[in-house]
C-alpha positions in Angstrom: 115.7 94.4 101.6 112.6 96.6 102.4 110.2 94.4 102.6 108.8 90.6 102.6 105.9 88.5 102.1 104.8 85.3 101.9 102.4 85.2 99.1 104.0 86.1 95.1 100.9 87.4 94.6 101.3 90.4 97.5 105.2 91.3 96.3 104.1 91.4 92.7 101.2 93.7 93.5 104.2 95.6 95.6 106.1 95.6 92.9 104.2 97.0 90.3 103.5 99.8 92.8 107.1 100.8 93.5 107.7 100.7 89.2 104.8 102.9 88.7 106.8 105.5 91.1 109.7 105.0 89.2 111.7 102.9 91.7 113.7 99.6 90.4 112.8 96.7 92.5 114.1 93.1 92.5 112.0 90.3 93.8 114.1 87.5 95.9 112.0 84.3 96.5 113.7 82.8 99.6 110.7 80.3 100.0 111.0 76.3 100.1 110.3 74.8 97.0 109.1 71.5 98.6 106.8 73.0 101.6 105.4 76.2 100.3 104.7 77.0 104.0 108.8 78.2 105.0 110.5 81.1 103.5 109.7 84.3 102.6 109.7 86.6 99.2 111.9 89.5 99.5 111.9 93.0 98.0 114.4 94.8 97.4 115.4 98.6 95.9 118.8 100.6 95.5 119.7 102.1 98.2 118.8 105.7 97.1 115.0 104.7 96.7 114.7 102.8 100.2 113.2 105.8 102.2 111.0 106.8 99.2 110.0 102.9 99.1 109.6 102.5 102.8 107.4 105.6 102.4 105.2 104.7 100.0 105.2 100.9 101.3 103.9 101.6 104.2 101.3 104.1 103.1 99.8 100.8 100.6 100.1 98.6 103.3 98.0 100.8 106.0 95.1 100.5 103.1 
């Protein structure tokens, strides 16, 4: 996991970021389906694009 959020609306907008660079992503929603409130959605990438996704992750998320 690189990365997680609460809203599907942030880790699609994440993950259409890391696919324009190229990088696979998968999308793990961990959150409750009764109360929206607990849980998180994850992100994940192969291990070979997770410094190249941290990079560019947190360069998105300082804007």
């Amino acid at each position: 996991m690189i990365h997680k959020v609460t809203a599907l609306v942030d880790a699609t907008m994440l993950k259409g970021m890391l696919e324009e660079n190229e990088i696979p992503v998968q999308i793990l929603n961990k959150k409750d389906s009764s109360y929206l409130t607990f849980g998180y959605i994850e992100i994940y990438v192969p291990l070979k694009f997770k410094e190249l996704a941290d990079s560019l992750l947190k360069k998105s998320l300082l804007n």
